[in-house]
C-alpha positions as CSV (number, residue, x, y, z in Angstrom):
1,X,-22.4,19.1,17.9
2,X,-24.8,16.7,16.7
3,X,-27.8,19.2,16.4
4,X,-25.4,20.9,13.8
5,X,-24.6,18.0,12.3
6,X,-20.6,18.7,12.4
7,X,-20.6,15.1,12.5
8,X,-21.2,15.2,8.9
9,X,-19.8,18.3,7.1
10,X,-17.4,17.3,4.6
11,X,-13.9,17.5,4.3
12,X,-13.5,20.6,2.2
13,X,-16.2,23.9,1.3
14,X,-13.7,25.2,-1.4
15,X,-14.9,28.3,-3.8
16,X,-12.4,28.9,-6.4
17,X,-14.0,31.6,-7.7
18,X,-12.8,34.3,-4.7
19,X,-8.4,34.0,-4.3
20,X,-8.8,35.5,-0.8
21,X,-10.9,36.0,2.0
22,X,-11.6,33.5,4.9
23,X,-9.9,30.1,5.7
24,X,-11.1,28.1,8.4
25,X,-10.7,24.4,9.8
26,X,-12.3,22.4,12.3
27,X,-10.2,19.3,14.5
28,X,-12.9,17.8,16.6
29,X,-12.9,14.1,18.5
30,X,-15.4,13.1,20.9
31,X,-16.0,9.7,22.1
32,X,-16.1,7.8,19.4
33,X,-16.8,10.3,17.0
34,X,-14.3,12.0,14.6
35,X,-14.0,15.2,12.2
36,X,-11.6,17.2,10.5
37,X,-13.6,20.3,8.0
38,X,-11.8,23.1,6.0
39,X,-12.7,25.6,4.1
40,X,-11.4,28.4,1.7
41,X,-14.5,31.3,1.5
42,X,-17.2,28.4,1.3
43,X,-18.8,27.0,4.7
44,X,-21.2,24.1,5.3
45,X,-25.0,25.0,5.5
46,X,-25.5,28.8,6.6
47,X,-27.9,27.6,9.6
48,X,-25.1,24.7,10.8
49,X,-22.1,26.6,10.8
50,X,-23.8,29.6,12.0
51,X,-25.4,27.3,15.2
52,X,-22.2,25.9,15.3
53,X,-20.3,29.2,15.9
54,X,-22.9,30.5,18.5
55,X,-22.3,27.3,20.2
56,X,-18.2,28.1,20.6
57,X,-19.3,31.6,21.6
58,X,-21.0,30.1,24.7
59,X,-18.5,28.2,25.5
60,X,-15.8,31.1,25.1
61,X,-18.3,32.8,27.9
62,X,-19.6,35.2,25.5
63,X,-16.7,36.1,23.7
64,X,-16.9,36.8,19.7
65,X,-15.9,33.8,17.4
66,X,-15.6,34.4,13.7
């Protein structure tokens, strides 16, 4: 998680402009480190949250996550 900085994605990646699609959110404690992301058809950095959803994948053993 730290080398896709989930540590630090805000709250909220909100884009008004679409009234449906793809809502997400993200409940994660470790240690001493907290975070709690949404999202309404906006994500955080393309290269983060992508990392970041391989990374689940590999822990699912493989199986799809989107």
């Amino acid at each position: 998680m730290d080398e896709v900085n989930v540590w630090v994605w805000k709250k909220e990646y909100i884009d008004p402009n679409v009234a449906d699609g793809t809502q997400w959110s993200l409940r994660l404690e470790y240690a001493d480190a907290s975070v709690f992301s949404r999202g309404s058809n906006a994500f955080p950095e393309q290269q983060d949250f992508e990392r970041f959803r391989v990374a689940v994948e590999m822990l699912l053993g493989g199986r799809e996550f989107k």
